[in-house]
C-alpha positions in Angstrom: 119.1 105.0 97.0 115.2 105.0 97.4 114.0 102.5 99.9 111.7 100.2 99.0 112.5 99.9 95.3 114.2 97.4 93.0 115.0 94.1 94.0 117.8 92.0 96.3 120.6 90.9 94.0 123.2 88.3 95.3 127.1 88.6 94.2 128.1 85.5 92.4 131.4 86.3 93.2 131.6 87.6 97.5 128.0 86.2 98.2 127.0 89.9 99.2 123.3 90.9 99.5 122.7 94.2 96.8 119.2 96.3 96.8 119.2 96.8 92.7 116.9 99.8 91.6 115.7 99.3 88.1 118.1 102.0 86.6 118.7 101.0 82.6 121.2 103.1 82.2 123.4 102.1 84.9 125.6 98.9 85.4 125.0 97.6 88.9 128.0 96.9 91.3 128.5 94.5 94.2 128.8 97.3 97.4 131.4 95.2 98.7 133.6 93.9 96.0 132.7 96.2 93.2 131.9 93.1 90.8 129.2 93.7 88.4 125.7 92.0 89.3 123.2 90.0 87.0 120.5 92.0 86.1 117.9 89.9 87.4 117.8 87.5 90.5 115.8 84.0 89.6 115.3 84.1 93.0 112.8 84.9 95.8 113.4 87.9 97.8 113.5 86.2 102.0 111.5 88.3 104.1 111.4 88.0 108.0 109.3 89.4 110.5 112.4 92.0 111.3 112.5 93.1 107.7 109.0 92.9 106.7 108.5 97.0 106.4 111.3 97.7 104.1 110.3 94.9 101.8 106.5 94.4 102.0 105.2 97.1 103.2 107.2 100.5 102.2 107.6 98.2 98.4 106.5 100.8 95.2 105.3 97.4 93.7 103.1 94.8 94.5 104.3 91.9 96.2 103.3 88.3 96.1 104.4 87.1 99.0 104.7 82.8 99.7 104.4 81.9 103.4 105.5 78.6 104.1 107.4 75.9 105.8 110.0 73.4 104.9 108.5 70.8 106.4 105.1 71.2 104.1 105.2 68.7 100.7 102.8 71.5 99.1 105.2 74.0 99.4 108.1 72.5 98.3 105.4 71.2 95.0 104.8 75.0 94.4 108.4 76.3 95.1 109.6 76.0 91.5 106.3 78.4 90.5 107.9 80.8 93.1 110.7 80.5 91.9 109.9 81.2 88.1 107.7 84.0 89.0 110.2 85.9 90.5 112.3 85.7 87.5 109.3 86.6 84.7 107.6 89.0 87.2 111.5 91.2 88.0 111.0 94.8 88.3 107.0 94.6 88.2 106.1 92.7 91.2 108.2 91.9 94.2 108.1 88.0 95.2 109.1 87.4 98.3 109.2 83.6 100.8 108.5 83.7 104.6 109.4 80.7 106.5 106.2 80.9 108.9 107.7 78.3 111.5 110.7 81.1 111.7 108.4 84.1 111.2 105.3 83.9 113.4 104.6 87.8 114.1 103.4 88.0 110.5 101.7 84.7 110.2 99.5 85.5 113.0 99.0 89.5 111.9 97.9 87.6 108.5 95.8 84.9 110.3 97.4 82.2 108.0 96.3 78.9 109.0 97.1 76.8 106.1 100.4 76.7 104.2 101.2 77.5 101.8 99.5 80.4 101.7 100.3 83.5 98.9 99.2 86.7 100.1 99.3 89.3 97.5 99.8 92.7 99.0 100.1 96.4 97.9 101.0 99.5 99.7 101.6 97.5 102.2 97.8 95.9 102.3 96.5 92.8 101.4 95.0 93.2 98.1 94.1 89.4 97.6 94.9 85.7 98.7 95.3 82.3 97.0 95.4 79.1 99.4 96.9 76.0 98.8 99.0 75.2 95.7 98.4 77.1 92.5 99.3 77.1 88.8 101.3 79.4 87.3 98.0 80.5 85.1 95.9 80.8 88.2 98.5 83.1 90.3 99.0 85.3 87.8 95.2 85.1 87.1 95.5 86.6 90.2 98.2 89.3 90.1 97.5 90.8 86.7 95.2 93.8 88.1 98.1 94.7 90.4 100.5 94.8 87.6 101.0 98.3 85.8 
């Protein structure tokens, strides 16, 4: 399997983590129980400071990347946006969460200083950056020059 493609695909049956290319022709299977797996995951893809490089930085497509903190009232207001652009945006941008209280490597390589902060990055660079909470309109505003 190519690193650095596709997306990270929960089983609803075992609970197993899956990296899904985007293959049409082929029905993806759970690697551990051999279930078939939705097509799509509505969620966010939870990147850490061990696995940033596989899934920011070696990623084929552009990430928008959320760092923030639970205990921040913004982000929680802007989570659901997250979360629905991770489901419209599947196989053309990957979105991505970083707790920064749990993650501090990155936050300080990315000098963020106000959460929540949504860094958009490609080949591995920061291509742009949108502070505070957003709108839908106005992040993907944002993204669409990224977006092939």
């Amino acid at each position: 399997m190519e690193s650095g493609t596709g997306q990270v695909v929960q089983c609803e049956k075992c609970g197993a983590k899956n990296r899904v290319t985007d293959r049409p022709s082929r029905v993806a299977v759970c690697g551990r129980c051999k279930e078939p797996l939705s097509a799509v995951s509505a969620k966010p893809l939870i990147v850490t400071d061990a696995s940033f490089y596989r899934d920011v930085e070696s990623s084929e497509l552009p990430v928008l990347l959320d760092m923030w903190a639970a205990w921040c009232g913004p982000c929680r207001l802007i989570a659901p946006t997250i979360d629905a652009l991770a489901a419209e945006l599947s196989g053309k941008v990957t979105v991505g969460k970083m707790d920064v209280d749990a993650n501090p490597r990155t936050a300080s390589r990315y000098g963020v200083q106000s959460i929540p902060t949504l860094l958009i990055l490609v080949n591995g660079r920061e291509a742009n950056r949108l502070v505070g909470v957003q709108s839908k309109e106005a992040i993907m505003a944002r993204l669409r020059e990224y977006i092939q």
